[in-house]
C-alpha positions in Angstrom: 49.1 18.2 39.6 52.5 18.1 38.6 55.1 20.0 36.0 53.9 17.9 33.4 50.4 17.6 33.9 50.8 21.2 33.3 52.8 20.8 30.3 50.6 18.7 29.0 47.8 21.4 29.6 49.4 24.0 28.0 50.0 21.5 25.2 46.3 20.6 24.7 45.2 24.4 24.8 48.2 25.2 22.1 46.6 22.8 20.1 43.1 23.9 20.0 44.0 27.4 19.4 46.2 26.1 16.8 43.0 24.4 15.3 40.8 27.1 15.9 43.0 29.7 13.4 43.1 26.8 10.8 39.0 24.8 11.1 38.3 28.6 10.7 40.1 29.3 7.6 39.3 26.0 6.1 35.1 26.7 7.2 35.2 23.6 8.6 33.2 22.8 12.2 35.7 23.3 15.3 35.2 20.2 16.7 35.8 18.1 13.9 39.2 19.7 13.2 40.1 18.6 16.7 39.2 15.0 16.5 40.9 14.8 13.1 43.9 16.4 14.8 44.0 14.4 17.7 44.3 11.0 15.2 46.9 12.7 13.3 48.8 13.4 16.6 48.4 10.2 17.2 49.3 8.5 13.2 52.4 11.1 14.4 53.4 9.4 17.4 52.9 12.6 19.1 51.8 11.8 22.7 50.1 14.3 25.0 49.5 11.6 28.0 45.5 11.9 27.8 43.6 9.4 27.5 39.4 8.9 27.4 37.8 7.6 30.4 34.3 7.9 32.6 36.4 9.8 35.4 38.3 12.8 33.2 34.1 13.1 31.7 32.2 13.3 34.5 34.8 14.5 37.1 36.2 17.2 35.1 35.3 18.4 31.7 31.2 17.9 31.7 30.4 20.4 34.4 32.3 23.2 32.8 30.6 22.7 29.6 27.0 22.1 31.2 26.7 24.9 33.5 28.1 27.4 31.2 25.3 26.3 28.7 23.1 26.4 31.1 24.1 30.4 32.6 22.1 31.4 29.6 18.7 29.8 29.2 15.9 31.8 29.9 13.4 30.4 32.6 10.4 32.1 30.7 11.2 30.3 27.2 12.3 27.2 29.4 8.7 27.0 31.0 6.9 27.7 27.7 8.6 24.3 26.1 9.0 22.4 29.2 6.1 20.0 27.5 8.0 19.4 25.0 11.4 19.4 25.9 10.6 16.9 29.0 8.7 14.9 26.1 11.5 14.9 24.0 14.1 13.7 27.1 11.6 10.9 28.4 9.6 9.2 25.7 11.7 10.4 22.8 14.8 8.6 24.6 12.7 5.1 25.3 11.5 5.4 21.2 14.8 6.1 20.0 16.3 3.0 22.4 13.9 0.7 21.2 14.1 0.7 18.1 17.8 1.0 18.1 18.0 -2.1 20.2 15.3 -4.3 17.7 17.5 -3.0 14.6 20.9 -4.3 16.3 18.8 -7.5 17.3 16.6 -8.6 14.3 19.2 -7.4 11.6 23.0 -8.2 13.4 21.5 -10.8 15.2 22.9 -9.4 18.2 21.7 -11.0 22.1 18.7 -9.6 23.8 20.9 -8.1 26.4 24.0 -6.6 24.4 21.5 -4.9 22.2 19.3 -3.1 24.6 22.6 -2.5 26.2 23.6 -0.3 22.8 20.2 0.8 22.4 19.9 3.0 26.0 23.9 4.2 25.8 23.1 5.3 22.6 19.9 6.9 22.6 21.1 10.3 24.7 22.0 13.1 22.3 25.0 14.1 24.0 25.2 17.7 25.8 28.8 18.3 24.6 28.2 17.6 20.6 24.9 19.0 20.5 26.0 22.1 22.8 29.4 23.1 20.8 28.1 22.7 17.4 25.3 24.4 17.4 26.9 27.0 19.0 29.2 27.2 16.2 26.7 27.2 13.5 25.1 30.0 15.3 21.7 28.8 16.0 19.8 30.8 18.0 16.2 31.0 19.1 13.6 28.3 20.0 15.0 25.4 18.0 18.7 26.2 19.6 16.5 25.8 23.0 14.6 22.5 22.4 17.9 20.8 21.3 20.1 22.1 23.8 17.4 21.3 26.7 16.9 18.2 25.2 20.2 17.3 25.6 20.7 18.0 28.8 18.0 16.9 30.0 17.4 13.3 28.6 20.8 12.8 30.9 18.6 11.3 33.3 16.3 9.1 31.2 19.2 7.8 29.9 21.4 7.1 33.0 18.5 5.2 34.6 17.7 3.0 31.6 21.4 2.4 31.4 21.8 0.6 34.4 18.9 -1.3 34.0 20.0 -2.5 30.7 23.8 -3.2 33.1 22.1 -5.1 35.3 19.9 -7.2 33.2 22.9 -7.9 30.3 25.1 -9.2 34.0 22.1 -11.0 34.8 22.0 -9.1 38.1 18.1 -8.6 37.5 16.4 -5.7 38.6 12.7 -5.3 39.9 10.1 -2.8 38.6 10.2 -0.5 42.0 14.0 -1.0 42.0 14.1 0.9 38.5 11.7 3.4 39.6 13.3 4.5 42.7 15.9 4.7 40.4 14.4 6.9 37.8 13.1 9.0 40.7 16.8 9.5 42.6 18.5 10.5 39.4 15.7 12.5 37.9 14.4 14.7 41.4 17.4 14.1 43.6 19.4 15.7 40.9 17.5 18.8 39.7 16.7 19.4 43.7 20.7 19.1 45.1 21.5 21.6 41.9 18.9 24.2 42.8 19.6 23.6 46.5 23.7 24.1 46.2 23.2 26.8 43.3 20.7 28.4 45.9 23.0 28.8 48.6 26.1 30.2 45.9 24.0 32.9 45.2 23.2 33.6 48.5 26.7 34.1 49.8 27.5 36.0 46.3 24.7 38.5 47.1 26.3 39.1 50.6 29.7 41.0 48.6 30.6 43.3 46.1 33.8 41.0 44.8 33.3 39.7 41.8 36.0 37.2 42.4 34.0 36.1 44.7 31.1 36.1 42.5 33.2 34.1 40.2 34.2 31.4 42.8 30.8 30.4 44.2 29.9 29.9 40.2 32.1 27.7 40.2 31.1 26.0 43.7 27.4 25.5 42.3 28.6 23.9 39.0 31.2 21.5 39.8 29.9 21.4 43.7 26.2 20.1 42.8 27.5 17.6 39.8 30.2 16.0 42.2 27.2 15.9 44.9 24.6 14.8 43.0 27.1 12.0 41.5 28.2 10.7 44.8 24.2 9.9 45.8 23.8 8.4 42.6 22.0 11.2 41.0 22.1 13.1 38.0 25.2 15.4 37.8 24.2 16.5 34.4 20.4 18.0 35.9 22.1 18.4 38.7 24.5 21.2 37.3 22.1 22.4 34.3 19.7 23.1 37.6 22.2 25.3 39.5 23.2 27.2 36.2 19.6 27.7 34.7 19.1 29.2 38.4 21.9 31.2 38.8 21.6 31.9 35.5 17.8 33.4 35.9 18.7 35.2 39.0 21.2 37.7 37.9 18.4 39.9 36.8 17.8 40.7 40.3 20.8 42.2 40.6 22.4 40.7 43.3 25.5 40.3 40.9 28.1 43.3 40.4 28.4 44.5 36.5 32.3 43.6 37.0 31.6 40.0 37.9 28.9 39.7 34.9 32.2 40.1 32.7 34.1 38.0 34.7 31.9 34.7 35.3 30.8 35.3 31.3 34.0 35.5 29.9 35.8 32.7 32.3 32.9 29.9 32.0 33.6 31.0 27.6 36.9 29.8 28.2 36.5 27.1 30.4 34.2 25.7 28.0 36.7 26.3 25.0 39.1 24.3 27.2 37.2 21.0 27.8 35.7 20.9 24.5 39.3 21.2 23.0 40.1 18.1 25.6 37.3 15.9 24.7 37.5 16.5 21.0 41.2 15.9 21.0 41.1 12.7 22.8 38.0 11.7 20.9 40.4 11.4 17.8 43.0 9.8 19.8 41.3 7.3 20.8 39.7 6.8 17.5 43.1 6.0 16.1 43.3 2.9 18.5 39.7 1.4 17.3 40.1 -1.4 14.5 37.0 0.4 13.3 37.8 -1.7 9.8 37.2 -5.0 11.4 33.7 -4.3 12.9 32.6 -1.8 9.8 29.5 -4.0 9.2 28.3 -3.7 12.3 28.9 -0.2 12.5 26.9 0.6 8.8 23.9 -1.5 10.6 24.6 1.0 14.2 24.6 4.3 12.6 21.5 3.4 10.4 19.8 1.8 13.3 20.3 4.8 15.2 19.0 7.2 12.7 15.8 5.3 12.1 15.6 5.4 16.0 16.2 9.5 16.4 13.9 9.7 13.8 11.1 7.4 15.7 11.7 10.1 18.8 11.4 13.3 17.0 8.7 12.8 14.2 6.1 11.4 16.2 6.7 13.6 19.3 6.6 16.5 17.3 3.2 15.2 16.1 1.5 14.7 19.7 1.8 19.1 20.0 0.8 19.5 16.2 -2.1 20.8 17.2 -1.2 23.3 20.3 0.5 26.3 20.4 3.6 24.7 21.1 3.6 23.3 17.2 7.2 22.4 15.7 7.2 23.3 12.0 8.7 20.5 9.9 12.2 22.3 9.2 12.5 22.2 12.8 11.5 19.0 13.3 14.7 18.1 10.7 16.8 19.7 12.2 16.1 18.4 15.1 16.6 14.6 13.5 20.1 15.3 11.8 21.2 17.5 15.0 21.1 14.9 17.8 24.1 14.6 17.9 25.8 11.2 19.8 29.6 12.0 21.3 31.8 11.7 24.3 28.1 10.9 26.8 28.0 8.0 24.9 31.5 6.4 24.8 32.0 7.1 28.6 28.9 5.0 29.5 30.1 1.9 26.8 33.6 2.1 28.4 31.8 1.6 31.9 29.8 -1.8 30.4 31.8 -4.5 32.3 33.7 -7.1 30.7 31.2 -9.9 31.9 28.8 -8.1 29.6 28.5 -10.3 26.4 30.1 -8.4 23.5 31.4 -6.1 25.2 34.1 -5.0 23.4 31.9 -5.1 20.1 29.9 -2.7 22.0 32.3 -0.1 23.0 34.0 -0.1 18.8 30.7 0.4 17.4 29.8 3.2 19.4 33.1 4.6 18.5 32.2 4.0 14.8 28.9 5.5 15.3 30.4 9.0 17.3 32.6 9.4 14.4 30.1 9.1 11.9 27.8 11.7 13.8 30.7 14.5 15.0 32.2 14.6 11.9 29.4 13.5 9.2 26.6 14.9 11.0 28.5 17.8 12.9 30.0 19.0 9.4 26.9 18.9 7.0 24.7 20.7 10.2 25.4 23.9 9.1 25.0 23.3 5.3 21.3 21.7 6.5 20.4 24.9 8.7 20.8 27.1 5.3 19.0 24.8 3.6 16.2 24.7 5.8 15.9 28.2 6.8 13.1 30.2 5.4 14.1 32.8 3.0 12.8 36.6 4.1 9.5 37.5 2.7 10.0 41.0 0.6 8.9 43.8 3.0 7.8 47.4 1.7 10.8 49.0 3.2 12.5 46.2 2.6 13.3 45.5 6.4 15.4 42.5 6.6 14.0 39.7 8.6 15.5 37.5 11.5 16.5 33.9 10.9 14.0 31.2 12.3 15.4 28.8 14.9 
């Protein structure tokens, strides 16, 4: 890293705090005020030398942002909606593809191939919308759970099914065991290397009283096990929401000085600031280089398709606990449709399609049409939804107030 690249740094986290003060003042959601600034910057001619690719994602700015959601999940709620959230990331994801890909098929007239292609990139919500926006809007309880989980854990269902849909749109072919082992790698290989290298950080953190120590080996288990687990073609995404649910879970016992609590909360709060303010910004940057306008069609047909698919994966998943403990109520259950949220995930894996992929470039500009529509439509009306939907307190004889549902 160089002068500049730490200009340029300084630059990007000017501008988010810049943004911050203002989405604030204007009540508008965070993240949208950073993609809209990043296309202004860019109407502007202002350049800050970043641009959007699979690498700068996965290499740099999802572990940050995955383990630091991931530090605090409980295990005990975690277990309790396993069922569903593991429902949610496997079967919801293969609903919400299907349809997605016979919508794009049967109504744009799109190949077999290019629109199962969309369908799997597509059907992920992604961990860094989902994550900062709700987090903004100040959802808490089970419902910020299921969606949060969901998200990162339907990284794997999605990955798998992605390079299945690769290899069949490039006529490569790919057998039924082939895609299994597969699913199995990604899936186990990455939820084992997280626990195993999140394991051994907090061994060697319960061995000293340093809490910068403490700090560094949370940073070893989150970037460490997604950069491992990416390398074996695993799951980096489980892979680092393992080591951080772990780590996460295991502070209770103590092995972690008070003074490194502080430290690894309030760095991993920044850190996450930080590559959310990177990914939104470029989001918008790159936006402003998408002749969205010539492929708008297709990108009306997209966002609808994709709706009807989200709401195929929620509605009838819910249904299969409506009877057990585990029951979603139906506010939930809406809030669950409008707040899978698509984002960066998703544009990473369509910039990845090869160009011997038919359509490809139509591929990559609707999903870029379809992102915007969901960080900025869906992202900004979230909150409006959430008031809408929550219960209003039942009148109490001492008039107690009572706590939001979510």
């Amino acid at each position: 890293m160089d002068t500049s690249d730490i200009l340029k740094l300084q630059l990007v986290i000017l501008t988010g705090a810049i943004v911050a003060i203002v989405a604030r003042r204007l009540r508008i959601p965070y993240t949208v005020g950073l993609v809209v600034a990043g296309f202004l910057l860019t109407v502007l001619h202002v350049q800050l030398g970043l641009t959007f690719s699979r690498e700068l994602l996965f290499d740099v700015l999802l572990p940050p942002l995955i383990f630091e959601a991931a530090l605090y999940i409980g295990w005990d709620e975690l277990r309790r909606d396993l069922a569903v959230i593991g429902t949610f990331a496997t079967l919801g994801v293969v609903l919400s593809a299907a349809v997605t890909a016979a919508v794009m098929h049967f109504v744009l007239g799109w190949g077999v191939e290019p629109s199962l292609l969309f369908g799997v990139l597509i059907a992920a919500t992604d961990p860094v919308s989902v994550i900062a926006t709700f987090k903004e809007a100040k959802v808490r309880g089970r419902l910020k759970l299921l969606v949060e989980a969901e998200s990162l854990f339907n990284d794997g269902t999605a990955a798998v099914a992605f390079a299945i849909a690769v290899a069949f749109a490039a006529n490569g072919g790919l057998s039924f065991a082939n895609g299994a082992g597969m699913a199995a790698l990604s899936i186990f290989g990455g939820i084992a290397s997280g626990i195993a290298i999140g394991g051994a950080a907090y061994f060697i953190m319960g061995r000293t009283n340093d809490h910068l120590v403490e700090l560094s080996m949370t940073s070893v288990a989150a970037f460490g096990s997604f950069w491992f687990a990416e390398h074996f073609q695993m799951s980096g995404i489980l892979a680092t929401t393992a080591a951080g649910v772990l780590l996460g879970n295991l502070r209770d016992f103590g092995s972690i000085t008070a003074r490194g609590e502080e430290y690894i909360r309030s760095f991993w709060d920044f850190a996450a600031f930080v590559a959310n303010t990177i990914i939104f910004l470029v989001l918008g940057i790159t936006a402003a280089y998408q002749d969205l306008l010539a492929f708008w069609w297709p990108i009306v047909i997209a966002i609808i398709a994709v709706l009807i698919g989200r709401a195929v994966s929620v509605y009838p998943c819910s249904a299969l606990f409506g009877w057990s403990e585990r029951k979603l109520p139906f506010r939930q259950q809406h809030m669950m449709f409008w707040g899978g949220l698509r984002g960066a995930l998703a544009l990473a894996l369509a910039l990845s399609i090869p160009e011997s992929v038919p359509q490809a470039h139509v591929i990559r500009t609707v999903t870029f049409g379809v992102v915007a529509f969901s960080v900025i439509v869906q992202g900004t009306s979230i909150q409006w939804l959430i008031r809408y939907l929550r219960p209003q307190p039942k009148a109490t004889a001492d008039d107690t107030p009572q706590p939001a549902v979510g």
